[in-house]
N, C-alpha and C positions, 0 to 999 in steps of 0.2 A: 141226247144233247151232251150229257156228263162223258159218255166216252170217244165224243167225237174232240170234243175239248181237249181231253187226257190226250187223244193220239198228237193231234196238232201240237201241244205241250212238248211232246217229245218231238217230233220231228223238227221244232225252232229249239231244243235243248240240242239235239244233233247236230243242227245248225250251227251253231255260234261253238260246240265245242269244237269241231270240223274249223271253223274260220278261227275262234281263238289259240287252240290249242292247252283251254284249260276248261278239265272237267267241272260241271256247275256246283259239286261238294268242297273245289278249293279256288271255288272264285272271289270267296270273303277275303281267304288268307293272303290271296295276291294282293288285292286293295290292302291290306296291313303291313307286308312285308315291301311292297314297291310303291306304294302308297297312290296317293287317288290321282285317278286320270280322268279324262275326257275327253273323246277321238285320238285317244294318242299325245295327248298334250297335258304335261301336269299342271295340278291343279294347286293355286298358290297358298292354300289352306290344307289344316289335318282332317283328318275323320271326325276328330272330337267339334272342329268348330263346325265340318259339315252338320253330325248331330245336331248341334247349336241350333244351327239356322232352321234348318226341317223342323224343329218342336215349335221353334217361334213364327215360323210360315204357317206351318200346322194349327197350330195354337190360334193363333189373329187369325185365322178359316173359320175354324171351328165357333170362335166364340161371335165371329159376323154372321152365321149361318143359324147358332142358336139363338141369338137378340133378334132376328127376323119373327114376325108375330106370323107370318105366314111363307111357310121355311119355302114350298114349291116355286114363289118367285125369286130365292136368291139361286145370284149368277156371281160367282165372284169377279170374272174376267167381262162380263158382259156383253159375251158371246152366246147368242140363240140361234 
């Protein structure tokens, strides 16, 4: 299983360097230096307030999923 994994890893990391044009060690640096997109369309916030929001989505998940007294029925989206 683990090395069927790995291989597919690479072969969507070859992918998207092939369709990007940027290797996945300086894919951070692009979001910093051209800052954040999404399909090609920037995004009208920085990185810092993306951060922002991911803790605080994050965060209100996490603390609905622990206050559950029996955590295997929560659904956050309420998709089964």
């Amino acid at each position: 299983m683990g090395l069927t994994c790995s291989y597919l890893m690479k072969r969507y990391r070859s992918f998207f360097e092939w369709l990007t044009g940027v290797t996945w060690q300086d894919a951070g640096k692009v979001e910093l230096v051209d800052g954040s997109s999404y399909l090609a369309q920037p995004l009208p916030f920085s990185i810092s307030t993306l951060i922002r929001i991911k803790v605080l989505v994050t965060g209100y998940i996490e603390f609905q999923h622990n206050a559950e007294l029996y955590s295997e029925t929560f659904v956050p989206i309420n998709v089964v």
